[in-house]
N, C-alpha and C positions, 0 to 999 in steps of 0.2 A: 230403508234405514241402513243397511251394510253399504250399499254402494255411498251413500253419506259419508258413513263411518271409514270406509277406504280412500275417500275424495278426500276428507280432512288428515288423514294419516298421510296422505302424499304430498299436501300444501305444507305439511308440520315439518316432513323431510327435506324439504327445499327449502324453507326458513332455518332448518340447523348450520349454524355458523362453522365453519372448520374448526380445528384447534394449532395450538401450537407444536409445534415434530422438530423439537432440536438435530436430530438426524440429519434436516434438510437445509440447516445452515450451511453456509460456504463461507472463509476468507477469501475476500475474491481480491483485493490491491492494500495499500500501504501506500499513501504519496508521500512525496521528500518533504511535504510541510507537516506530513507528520497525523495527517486524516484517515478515517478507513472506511472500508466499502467492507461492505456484508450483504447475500442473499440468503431467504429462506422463505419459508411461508407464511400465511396469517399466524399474526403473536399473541392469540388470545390463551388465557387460562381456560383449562378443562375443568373448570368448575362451576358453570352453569350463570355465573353471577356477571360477567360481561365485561371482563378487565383484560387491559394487557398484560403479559407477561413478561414486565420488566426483569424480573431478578433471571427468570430463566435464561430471557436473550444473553443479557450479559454472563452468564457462565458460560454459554457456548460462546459468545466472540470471544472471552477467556480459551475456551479448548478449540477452540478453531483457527485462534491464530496464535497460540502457542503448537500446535502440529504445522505450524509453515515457519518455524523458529521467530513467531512477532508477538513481543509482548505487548499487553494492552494495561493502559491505563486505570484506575478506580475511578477517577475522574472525568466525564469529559462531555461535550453536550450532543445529545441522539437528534437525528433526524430519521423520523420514520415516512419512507415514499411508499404508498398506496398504489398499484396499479389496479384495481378493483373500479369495477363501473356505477358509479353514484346513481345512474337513471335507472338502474334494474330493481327490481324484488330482491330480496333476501336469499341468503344471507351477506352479496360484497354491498348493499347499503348499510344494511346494520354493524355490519364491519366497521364500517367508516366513520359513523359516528360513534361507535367505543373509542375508537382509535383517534379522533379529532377530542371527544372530553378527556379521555386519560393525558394526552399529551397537554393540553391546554391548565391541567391541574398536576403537573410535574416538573419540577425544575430542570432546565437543563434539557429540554426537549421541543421537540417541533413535528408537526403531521404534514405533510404534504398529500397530494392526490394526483395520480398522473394518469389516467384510466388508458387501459390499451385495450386494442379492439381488433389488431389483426389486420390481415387483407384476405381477400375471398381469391383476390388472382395473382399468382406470382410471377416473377419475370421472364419465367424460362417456357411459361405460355404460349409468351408472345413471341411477333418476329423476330428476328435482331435489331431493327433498324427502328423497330416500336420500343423495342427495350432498352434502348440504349436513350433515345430521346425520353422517354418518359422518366428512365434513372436519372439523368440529369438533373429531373427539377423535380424530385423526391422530396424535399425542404418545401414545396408549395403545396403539394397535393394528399401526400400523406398522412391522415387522420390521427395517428401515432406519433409525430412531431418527432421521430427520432433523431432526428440531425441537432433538432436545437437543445430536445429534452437531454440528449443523451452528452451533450456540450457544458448545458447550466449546472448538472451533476458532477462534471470534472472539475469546472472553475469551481464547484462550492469545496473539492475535494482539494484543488491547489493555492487556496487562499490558507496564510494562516492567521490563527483567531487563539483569545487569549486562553481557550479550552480546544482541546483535540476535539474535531468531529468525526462522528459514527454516525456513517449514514445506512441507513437498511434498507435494501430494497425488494419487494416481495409480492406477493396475489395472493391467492387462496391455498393454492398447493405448491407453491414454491417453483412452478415447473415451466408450464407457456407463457404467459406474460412476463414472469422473470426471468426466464429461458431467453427470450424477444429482449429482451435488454440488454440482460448481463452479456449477452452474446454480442450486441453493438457495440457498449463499450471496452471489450476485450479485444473486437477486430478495429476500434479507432484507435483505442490508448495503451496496448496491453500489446500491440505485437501479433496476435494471435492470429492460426489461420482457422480456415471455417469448417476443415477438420476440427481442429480441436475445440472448438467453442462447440463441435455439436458435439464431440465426443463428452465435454463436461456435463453438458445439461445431458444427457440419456444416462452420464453415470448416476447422477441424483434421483430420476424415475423409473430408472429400468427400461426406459420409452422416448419413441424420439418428440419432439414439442411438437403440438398439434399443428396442422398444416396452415391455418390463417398464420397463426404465430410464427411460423416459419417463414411462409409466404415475408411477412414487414421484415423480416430480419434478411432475408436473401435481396429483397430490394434494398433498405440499405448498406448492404455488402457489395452491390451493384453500384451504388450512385459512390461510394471509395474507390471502386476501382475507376470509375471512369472520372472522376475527380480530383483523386488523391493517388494512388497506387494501383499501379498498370497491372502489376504482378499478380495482383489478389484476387485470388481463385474464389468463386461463390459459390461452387456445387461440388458434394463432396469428389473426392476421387474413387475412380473405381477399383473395386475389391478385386483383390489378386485370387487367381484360383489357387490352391495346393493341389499335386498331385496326391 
């Protein structure tokens, strides 16, 4: 009977859903038409009943991009993207279906589902001469679709439409899978080097994105440089001693 009773206490723990941690927002862009990109974590309410948390988000895209001097509209239409994995147990299924009914019964909103999964091997594994062939054709084999996913997010971000979009982009804890993006699209569209996209995401958890998640995000930092930009460094640089 105890071992029961502990077996069910620990299937009960793995079904609790996250909540929402306004803390973990980011204003991450503003494009010229006038859209905005936000990260954070799962948007549920901490009140047991299985909603989003609409009003909350929008007071923090309010104070998060009023602290980067950007005012945000009261009006305007949400896209909320999912990186949570639809085929698992609970809690990112159940996620997902809060999150696909609340959006489907809200005005002015839309749910997406982009599930990321990581790589088990990263580039710097391999040879040079495997890594650089394999970087190339990252858009073919990559199970994280970064090249295209992290493209269709920008044109929704550089279209303009008769309402401002807010798109969120988020996982469970705000941190590796949104880490694994927001970091692609900062080192595509943002300028950024791979210092500092990692330096953002470890200020958000105190910790660096876990290593699969890292792993897709240094391969596509890899298939840029070899593609796009020679210059782009994919591994941090090394720490200066003090004396």
């Amino acid at each position: 009977m105890t071992k029961l009773l502990c077996l069910s206490l620990c299937v009960l723990a793995l079904c609790v859903a996250d909540y929402y941690k306004p803390e973990r927002t980011r204003f991450v862009t503003r494009s010229k038409e006038g859209n905005y990109l936000f990260r954070g974590n799962e948007p549920l309410n901490e009140d047991g009943k299985g909603s989003v948390a609409f009003g909350k988000l929008h007071e923090a895209f309010v104070k998060y991009a009023r602290a980067n001097g950007i005012s945000l509209p009261d009006d305007y239409f949400l896209i909320d993207v999912s990186f949570l994995d639809p085929h698992t147990l609970k809690p990112d299924h159940h996620d997902i279906l809060v999150e696909q009914r609340d959006a489907s019964t809200k005005n002015h909103s839309k749910f997406l589902n982009l599930e990321l999964y990581g790589e088990k091997t990263g580039p710097y594994q391999l040879s040079d001469s495997v890594r650089e062939t394999s970087a190339k054709s990252v858009p073919i084999w990559q199970n994280d679709k970064l090249v295209s996913r992290v493209s269709a997010v920008n044109d929704i971000l550089s279209t303009t439409y008769e309402l401002p979009i807010v798109v969120y982009v988020h996982c469970e804890q705000g941190v590796d899978r949104t880490g694994e993006f927001v970091g692609a699209y900062a080192l595509k569209y943002l300028g950024f080097t791979w210092d500092k996209v990692n330096a953002d995401n470890h200020a958000i958890a105190s910790r660096p994105v876990m290593r699969e998640y890292q792993n897709a995000l240094q391969w596509y930092c890899e298939y840029l440089r070899i593609t796009e930009n020679a210059s782009l460094q994919c591994r941090s640089s090394p720490t200066k001693k003090t004396l």
